[in-house]
C-alpha positions as CSV (number, residue, x, y, z in Angstrom):
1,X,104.4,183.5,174.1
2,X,104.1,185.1,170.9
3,X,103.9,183.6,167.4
4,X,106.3,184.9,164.3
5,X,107.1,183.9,160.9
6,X,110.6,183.8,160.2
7,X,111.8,184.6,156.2
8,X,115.3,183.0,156.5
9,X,117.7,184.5,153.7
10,X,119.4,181.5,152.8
11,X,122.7,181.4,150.7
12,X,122.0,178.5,147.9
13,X,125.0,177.4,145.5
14,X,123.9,177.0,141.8
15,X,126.2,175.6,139.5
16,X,126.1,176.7,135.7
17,X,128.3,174.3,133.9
18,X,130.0,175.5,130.3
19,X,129.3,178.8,130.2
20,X,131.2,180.4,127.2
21,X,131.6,184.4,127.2
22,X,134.2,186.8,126.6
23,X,135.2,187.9,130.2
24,X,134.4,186.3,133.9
25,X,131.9,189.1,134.2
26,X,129.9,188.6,131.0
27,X,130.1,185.2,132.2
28,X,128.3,185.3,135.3
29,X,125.7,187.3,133.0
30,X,125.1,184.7,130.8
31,X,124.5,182.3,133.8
32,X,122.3,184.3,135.7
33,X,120.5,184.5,131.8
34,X,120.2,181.1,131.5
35,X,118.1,179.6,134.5
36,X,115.4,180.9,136.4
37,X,116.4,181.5,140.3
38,X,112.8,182.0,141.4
39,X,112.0,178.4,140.0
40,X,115.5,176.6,141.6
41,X,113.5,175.3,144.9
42,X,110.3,174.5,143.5
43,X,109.9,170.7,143.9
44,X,107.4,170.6,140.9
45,X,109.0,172.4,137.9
46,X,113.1,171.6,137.9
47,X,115.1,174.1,136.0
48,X,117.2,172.6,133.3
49,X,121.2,173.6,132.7
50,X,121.4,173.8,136.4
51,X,124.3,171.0,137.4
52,X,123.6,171.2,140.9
53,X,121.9,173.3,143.9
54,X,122.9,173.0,147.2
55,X,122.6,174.6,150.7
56,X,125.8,176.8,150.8
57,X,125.2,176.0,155.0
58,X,125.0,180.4,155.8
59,X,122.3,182.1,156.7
60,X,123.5,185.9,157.1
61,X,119.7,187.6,157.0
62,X,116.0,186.9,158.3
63,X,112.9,189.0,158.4
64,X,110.9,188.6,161.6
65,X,107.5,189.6,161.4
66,X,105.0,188.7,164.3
67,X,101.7,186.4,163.4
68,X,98.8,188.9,163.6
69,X,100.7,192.2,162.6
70,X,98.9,192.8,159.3
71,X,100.4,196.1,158.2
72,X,104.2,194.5,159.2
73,X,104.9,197.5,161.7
74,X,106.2,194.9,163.9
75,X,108.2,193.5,161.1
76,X,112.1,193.7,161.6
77,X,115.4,192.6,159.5
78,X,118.4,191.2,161.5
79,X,121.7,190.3,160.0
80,X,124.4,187.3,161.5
81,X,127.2,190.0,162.8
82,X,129.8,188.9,164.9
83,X,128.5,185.4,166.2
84,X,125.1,187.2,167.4
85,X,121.9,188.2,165.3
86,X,121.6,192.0,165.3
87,X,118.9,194.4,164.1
88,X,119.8,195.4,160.4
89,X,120.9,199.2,159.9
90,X,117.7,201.1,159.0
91,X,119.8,204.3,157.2
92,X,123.2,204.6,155.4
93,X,124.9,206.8,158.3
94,X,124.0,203.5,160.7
95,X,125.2,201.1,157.8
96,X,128.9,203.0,157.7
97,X,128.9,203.0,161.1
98,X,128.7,199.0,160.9
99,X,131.1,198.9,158.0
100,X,133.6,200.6,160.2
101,X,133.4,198.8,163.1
102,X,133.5,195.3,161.0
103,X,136.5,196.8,159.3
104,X,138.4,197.5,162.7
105,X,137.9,194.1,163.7
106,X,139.2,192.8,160.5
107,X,142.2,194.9,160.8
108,X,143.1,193.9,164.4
109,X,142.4,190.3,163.3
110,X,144.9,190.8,160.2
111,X,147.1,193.1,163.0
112,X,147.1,196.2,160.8
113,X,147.0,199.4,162.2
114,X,143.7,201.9,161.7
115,X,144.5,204.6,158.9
116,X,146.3,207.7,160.1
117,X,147.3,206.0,163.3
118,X,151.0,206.9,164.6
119,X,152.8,203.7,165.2
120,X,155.8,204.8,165.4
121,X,157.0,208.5,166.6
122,X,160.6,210.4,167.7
123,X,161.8,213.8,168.0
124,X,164.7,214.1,166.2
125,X,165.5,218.1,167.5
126,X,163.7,220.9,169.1
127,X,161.3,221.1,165.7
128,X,161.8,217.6,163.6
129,X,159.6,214.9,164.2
130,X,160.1,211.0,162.5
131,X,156.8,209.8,162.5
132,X,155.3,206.1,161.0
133,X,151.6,206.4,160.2
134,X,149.6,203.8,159.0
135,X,147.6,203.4,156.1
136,X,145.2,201.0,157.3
137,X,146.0,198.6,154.8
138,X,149.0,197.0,156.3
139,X,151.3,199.7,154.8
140,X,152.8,203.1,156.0
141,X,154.3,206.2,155.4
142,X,157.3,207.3,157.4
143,X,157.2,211.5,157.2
144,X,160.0,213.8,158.4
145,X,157.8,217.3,159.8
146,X,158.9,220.1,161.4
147,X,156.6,222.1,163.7
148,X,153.7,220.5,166.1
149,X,152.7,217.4,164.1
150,X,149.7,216.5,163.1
151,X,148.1,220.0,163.8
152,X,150.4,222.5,162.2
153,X,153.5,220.8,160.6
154,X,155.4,221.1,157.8
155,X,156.4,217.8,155.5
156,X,160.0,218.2,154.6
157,X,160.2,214.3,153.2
158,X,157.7,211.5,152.8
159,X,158.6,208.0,152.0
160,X,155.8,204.9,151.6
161,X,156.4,201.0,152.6
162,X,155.0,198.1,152.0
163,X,154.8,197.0,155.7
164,X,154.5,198.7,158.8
165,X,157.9,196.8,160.0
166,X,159.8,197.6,157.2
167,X,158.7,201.4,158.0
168,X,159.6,201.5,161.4
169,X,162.7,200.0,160.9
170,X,163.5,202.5,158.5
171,X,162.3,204.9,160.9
172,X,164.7,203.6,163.6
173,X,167.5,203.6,161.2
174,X,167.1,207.2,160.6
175,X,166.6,208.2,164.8
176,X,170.1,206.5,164.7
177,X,171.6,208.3,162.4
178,X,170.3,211.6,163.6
179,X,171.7,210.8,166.9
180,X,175.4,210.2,166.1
């Protein structure tokens, strides 16, 4: 069995009552100037203009080194991802890469489309395409293309909504049309 100490990173709430400033961001400014974080847990010296602390029950990083490993090559950061711990990115291509995949999940949990996906797609002739891609964001663009969409096209008329419904619909409406 091997020995570790565990650094847990621990969100605590600190309430700074009455703070008076010119904007919401000069005001959390002015509070982080006015007490002393480092000294918020330490049972000996209080810190005054604090209201309350309190456990904000979330702990969303620890640092795991092993008992014994003086130069901390053994040493690793995990973050709370997904109901699981998991080893912290060590670079910024292996951070996006995290980013993304949280962001898919939040947009399937939310039911929005990925960006650039084609929700929606008809031919309305030998060369004109009606095609519904989303932004990502829970709106869409509904395009009218001519040529071999989406590798060498030509947009003859874009138009943006606010839903993906509402674009499809539109879309539909149009493939009607066309039709008749």
């Amino acid at each position: 069995m091997t020995m570790y100490n565990v650094t847990l990173n621990a969100v605590v709430n600190v309430r700074v009552p009455a703070v008076e400033a010119p904007t919401q961001e000069a005001a959390i400014e002015a509070a982080l100037d006015r007490i002393d974080l480092h000294s918020l847990l330490e049972r000996h010296q209080p810190t005054p203009k604090v209201e309350f602390t309190s456990y904000g029950e979330e702990v969303n990083e620890a640092l795991v080194d092993e008992v014994g490993d003086e130069i901390f090559e053994k040493s690793r950061w995990f973050i709370w991802r997904d109901g699981r711990w998991t080893l912290a990115p060590t670079d910024q291509l292996e951070e996006l890469r995290l980013l993304d995949q949280q962001a898919q999940a939040l947009r399937k949990e939310m039911g929005h489309s990925q960006p650039g996906e084609v929700i929606w797609q008809t031919r309305l002739d030998f060369d004109e395409l009606l095609v519904v891609a989303a932004d990502g964001y829970g709106r869409a663009s509904l395009l009218r293309v001519s040529g071999n969409y989406p590798v060498e096209y030509t947009l003859k008329d874009r138009r943006e909504f606010d839903s993906e419904d509402a674009a499809c619909a539109e879309a539909g409406k149009q493939a009607a049309q066309a039709q008749t």
